[in-house]
C-alpha positions as CSV (number, residue, x, y, z in Angstrom):
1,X,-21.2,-14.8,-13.8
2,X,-18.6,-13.3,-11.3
3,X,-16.3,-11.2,-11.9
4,X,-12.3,-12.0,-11.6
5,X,-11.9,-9.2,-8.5
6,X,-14.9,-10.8,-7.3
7,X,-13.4,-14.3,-7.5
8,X,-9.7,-13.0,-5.9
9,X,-12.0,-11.3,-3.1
10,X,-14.1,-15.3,-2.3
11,X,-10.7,-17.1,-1.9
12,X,-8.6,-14.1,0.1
13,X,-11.7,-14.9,2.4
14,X,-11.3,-18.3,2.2
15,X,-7.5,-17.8,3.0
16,X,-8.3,-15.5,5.6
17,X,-10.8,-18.2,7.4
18,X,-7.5,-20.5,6.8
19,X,-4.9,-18.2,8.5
20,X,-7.0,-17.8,11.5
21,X,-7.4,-21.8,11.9
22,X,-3.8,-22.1,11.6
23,X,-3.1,-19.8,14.0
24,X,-5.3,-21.2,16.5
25,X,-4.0,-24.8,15.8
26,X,-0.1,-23.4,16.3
27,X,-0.8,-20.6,19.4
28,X,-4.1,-22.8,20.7
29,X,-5.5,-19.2,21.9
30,X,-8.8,-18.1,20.6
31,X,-8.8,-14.3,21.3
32,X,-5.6,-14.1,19.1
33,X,-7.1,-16.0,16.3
34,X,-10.2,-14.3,16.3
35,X,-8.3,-11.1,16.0
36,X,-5.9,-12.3,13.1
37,X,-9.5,-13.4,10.9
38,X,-11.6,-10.1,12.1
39,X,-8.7,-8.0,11.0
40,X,-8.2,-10.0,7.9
41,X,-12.0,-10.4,6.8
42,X,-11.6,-6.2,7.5
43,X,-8.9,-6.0,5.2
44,X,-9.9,-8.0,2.6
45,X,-13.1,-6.3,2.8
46,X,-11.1,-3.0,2.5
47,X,-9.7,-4.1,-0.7
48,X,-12.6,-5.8,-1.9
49,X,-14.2,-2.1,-1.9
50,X,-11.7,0.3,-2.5
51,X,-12.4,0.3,-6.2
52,X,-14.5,-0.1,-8.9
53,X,-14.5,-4.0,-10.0
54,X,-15.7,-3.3,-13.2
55,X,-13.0,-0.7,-13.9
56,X,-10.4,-1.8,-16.9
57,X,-7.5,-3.9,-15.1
58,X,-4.6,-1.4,-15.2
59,X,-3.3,-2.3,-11.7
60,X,-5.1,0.9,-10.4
61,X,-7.7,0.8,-7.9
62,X,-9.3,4.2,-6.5
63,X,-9.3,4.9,-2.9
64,X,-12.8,4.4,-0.8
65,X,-14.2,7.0,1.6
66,X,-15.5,4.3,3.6
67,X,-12.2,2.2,3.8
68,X,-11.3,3.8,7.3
69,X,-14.2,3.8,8.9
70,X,-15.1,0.2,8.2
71,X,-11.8,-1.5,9.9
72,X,-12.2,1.1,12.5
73,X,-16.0,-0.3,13.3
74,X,-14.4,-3.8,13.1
75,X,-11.8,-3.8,15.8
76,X,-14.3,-1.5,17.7
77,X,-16.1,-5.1,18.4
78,X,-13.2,-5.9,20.3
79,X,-13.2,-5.6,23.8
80,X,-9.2,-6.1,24.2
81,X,-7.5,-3.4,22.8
82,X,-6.5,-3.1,19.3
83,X,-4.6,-0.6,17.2
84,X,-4.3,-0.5,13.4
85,X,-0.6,1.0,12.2
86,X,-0.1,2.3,9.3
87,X,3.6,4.3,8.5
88,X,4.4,3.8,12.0
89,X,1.2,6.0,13.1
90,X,-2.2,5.2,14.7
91,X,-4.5,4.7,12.0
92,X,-7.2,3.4,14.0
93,X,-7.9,2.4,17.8
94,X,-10.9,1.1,19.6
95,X,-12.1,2.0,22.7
96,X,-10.2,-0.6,24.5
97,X,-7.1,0.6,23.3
98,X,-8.1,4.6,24.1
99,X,-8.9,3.4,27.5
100,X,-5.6,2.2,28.0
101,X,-3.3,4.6,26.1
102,X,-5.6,8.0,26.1
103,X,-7.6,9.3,23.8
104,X,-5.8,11.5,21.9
105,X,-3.7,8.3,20.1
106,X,-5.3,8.7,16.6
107,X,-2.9,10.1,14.4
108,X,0.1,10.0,16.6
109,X,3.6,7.9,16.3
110,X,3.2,4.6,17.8
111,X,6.2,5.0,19.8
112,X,4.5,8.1,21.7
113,X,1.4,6.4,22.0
114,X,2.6,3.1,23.3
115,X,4.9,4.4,25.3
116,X,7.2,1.4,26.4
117,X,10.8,0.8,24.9
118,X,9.9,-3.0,24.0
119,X,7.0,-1.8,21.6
120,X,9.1,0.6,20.3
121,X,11.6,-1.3,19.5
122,X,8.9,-4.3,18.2
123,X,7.2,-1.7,16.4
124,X,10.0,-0.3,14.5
125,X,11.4,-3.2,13.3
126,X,10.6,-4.3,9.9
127,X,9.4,-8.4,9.5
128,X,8.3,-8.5,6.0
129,X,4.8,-10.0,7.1
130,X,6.8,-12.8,9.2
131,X,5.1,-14.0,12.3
132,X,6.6,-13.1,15.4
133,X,6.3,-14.2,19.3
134,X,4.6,-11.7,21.5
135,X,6.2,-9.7,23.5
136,X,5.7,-8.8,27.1
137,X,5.1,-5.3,28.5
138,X,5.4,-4.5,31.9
139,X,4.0,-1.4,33.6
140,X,2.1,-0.2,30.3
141,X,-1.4,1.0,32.1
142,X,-0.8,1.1,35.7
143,X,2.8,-0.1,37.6
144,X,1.3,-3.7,38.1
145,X,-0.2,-4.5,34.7
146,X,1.6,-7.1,32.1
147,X,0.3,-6.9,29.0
148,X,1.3,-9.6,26.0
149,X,1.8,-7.6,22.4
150,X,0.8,-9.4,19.3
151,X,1.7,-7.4,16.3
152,X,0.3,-9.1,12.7
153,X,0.6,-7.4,9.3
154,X,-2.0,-6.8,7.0
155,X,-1.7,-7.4,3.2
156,X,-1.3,-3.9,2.3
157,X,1.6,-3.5,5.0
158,X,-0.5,-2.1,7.7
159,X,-0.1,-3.7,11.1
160,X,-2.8,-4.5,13.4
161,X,-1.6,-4.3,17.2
162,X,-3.4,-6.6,19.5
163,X,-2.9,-6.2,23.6
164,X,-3.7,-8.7,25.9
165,X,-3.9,-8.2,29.8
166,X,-2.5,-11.0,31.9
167,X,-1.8,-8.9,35.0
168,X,-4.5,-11.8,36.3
169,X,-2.6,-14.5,35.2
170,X,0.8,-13.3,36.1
171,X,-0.3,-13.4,39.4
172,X,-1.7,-15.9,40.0
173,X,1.0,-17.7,38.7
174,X,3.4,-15.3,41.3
175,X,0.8,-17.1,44.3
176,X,1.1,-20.6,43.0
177,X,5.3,-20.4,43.0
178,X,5.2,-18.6,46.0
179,X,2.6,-21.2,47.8
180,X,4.9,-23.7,46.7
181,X,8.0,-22.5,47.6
182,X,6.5,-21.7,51.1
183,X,5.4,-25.0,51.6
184,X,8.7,-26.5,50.7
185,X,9.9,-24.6,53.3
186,X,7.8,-25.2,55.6
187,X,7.7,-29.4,55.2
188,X,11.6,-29.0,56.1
189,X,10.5,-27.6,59.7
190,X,8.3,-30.3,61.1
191,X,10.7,-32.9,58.9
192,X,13.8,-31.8,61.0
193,X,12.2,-31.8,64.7
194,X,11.1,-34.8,63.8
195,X,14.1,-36.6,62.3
196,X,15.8,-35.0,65.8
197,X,13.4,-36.5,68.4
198,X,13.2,-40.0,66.4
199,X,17.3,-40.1,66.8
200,X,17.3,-38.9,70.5
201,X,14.9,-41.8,71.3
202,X,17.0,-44.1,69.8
203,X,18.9,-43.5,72.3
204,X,18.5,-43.6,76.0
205,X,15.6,-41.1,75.9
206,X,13.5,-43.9,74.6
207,X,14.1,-46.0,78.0
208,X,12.3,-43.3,80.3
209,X,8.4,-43.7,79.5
210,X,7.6,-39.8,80.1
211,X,10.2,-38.6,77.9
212,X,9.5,-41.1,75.1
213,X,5.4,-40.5,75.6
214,X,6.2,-36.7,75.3
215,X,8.5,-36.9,72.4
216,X,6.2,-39.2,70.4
217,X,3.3,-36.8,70.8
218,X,5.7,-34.1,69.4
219,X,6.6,-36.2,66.7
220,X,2.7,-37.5,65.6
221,X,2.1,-33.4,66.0
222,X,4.5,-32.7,63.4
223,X,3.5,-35.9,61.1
224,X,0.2,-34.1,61.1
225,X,1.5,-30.9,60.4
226,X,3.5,-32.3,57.0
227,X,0.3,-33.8,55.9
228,X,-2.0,-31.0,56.4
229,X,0.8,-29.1,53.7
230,X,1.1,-32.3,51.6
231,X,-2.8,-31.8,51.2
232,X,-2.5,-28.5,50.5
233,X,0.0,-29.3,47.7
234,X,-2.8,-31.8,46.6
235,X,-5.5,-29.2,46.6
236,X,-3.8,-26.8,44.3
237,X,-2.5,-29.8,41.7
238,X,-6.1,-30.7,41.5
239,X,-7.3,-26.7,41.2
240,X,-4.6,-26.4,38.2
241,X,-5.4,-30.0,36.6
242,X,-9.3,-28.6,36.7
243,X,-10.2,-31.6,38.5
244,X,-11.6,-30.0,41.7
245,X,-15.4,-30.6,42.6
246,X,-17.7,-28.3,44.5
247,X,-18.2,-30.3,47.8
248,X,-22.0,-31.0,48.3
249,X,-21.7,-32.6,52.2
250,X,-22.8,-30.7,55.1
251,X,-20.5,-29.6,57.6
252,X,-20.4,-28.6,60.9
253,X,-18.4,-26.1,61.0
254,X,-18.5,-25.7,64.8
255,X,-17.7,-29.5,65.9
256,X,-14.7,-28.8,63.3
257,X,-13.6,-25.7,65.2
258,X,-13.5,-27.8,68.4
259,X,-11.3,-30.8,66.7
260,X,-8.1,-28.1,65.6
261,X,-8.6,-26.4,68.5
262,X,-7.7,-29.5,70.4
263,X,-5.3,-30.8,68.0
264,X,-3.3,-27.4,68.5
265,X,-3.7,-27.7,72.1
266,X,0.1,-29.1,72.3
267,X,0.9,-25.2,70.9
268,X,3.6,-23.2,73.4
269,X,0.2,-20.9,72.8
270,X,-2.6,-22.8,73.7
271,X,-3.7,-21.0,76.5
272,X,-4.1,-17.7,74.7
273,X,-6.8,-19.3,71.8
274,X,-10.6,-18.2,72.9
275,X,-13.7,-19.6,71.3
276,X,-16.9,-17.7,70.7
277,X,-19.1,-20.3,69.0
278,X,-22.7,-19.4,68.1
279,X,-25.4,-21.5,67.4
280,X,-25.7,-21.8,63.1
281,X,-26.7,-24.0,60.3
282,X,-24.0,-26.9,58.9
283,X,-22.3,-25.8,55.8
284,X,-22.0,-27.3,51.7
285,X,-18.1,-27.6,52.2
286,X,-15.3,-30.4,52.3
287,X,-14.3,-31.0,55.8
288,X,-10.5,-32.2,54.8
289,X,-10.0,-28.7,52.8
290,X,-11.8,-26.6,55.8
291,X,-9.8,-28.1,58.8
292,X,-6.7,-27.4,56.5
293,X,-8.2,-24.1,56.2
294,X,-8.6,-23.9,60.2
295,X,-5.5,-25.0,60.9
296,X,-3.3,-22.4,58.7
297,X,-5.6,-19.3,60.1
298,X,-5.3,-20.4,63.3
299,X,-1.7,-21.8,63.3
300,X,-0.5,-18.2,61.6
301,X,-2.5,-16.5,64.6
302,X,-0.9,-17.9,67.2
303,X,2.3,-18.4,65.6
304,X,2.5,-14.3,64.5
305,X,0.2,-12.9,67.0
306,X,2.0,-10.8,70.5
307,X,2.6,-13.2,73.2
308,X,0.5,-13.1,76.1
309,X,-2.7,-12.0,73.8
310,X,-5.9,-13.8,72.7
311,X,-6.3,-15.2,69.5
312,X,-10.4,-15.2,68.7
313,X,-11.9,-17.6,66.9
314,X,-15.6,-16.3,66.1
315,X,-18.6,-18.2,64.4
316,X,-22.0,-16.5,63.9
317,X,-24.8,-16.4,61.7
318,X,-24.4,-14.1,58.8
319,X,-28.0,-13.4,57.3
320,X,-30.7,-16.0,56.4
321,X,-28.1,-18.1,54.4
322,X,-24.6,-17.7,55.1
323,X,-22.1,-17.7,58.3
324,X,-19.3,-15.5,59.4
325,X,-16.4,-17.3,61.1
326,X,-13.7,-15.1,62.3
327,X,-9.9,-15.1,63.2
328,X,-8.2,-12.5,65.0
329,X,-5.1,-11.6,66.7
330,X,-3.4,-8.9,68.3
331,X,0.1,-9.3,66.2
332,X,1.4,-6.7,63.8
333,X,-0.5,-7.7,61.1
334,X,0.6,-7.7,57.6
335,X,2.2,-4.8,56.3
336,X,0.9,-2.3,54.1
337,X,3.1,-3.0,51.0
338,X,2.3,-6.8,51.1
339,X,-1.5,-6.6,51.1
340,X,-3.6,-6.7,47.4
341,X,-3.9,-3.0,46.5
């Protein structure tokens, strides 16, 4: 028949199991639940060994030798980096968290081994076991990196310290807002030359046949300019709603070439675009997404590149399998300071 610490050590398990489903159920992300029940199981474990079970039950329990290096090989399964705190010093890091911080963490003050006033201040401040939100850290690591900080306390007051990189995400939410912003921008361009040359043919512009055939070809230009953004705006709700399908029709990549090319033939610029087509294999792609594709390469060519100089649009084979199709200019370029490091 068990014993009663053996019983109390079964249902802090069980608990344990339960804390981690909760927290998945209220936070909905899995790394941060399986930290909170690996750290938990550890601890529990921890207590579960750090004394004789059969010893009389005076409320004393004598320390185990194997107590610290058993939560230290649990969080050493982690691959995100994870600290264990214990009277506001590193008790235990993995090699995540070395990576990140240095080696030489064990044993110091958390506030000199994470060195960032937000942790510090986390850190220091007492919650009584209380959840808290995460905090974010910027420039921990490297200038650029954002880190998230979960801090959860243990049963026997130590705190386990749980980083989580989302330089990634951060930025790629920084390129959606961006991309959108841009293209909110840019649908108010065509949207005004066109409202302008729809109002001067209402008037007597509309009478003289040239001016009125000139005007509406500006006009259906910029129509299909707003709807080439609109479908970029469409692309990137579907990307985010995880709807978007890998295209499985062939396309000829060349022909498509040919059709922006004439469509921006009405460009101030036209004159300067050279083609240097090669003979290669039609392409798995969708031919709505690549013409967009075209169409902003290009269009940012001629629309950036020195006056007077040829834009050069390139397609060749690439290998046995794949094709190279090149845009180039003679502009500025993009400066150092914009472009991914």
């Amino acid at each position: 028949m068990p014993s009663f610490p053996g019983i109390r050590t079964a249902l802090a398990l069980v608990v344990a199991v339960i804390a981690a489903g909760v927290s998945l159920l209220l936070n909905g992300d899995v790394q941060a639940s399986l930290v909170v029940l690996v750290c938990a199981v550890a601890a529990v474990l921890i207590a579960a060994t750090g004394g004789d079970e059969h010893a009389p039950a005076t409320g004393h329990t004598m320390p185990s030798a194997d107590s610290e290096p058993a939560i230290a090989e649990v969080i050493e399964a982690i691959a995100e980096p994870v600290l264990v705190i214990a009277d506001n010093r590193v008790e235990a890091a993995n090699q995540g968290a070395r990576e990140l911080l240095g080696q030489h963490v064990l044993g110091e003050d958390v506030r000199v081994a994470i060195r960032h006033p937000a942790a510090a201040e986390r850190l220091m401040r007492t919650d009584n076991g209380a959840p808290a939100a995460p905090i974010h850290l910027v420039g921990l690591g490297t200038r650029d990196q954002r880190w998230e900080m979960r801090v959860h306390t243990l049963g026997d007051g130590r705190r386990v310290v749980h980083l989580v990189d989302r330089t990634g995400s951060y930025a790629a939410e920084r390129m959606r807002v961006d991309f959108v912003a841009n293209a909110s921008h840019e649908l108010r361009t065509p949207l005004a030359s066109m409202l302008g040359y729809v109002e001067t043919l209402r008037e007597d512009a509309g009478d003289d046949p040239e001016t009125r055939g000139r005007f509406l070809k500006i006009v259906f230009g910029e129509a299909q300019r707003m709807q080439r953004l609109i479908e970029d705006l469409i692309s990137l709700s579907r990307i985010e709603a995880e709807k978007y399908r890998i295209p499985d029709k062939a396309v000829e990549l060349a022909d498509l070439i040919e059709e922006v090319t004439v469509e921006l033939s009405g460009s101030p610029r036209a004159a300067d675009l050279v083609t240097q087509i090669s003979d290669v294999a039609p392409v798995a792609g969708d031919s709505t997404q690549l013409s967009q594709l075209l169409h902003n390469v290009i269009g940012n060519a001629m629309k950036y590149g020195r006056d007077a100089t040829p834009v050069t649009v390139t397609l060749q084979p690439e290998g046995e399998a794949m094709v190279r199709l090149t845009v180039s200019d003679e502009g500025e370029g993009i400066p150092p300071q914009h472009l991914p490091g």
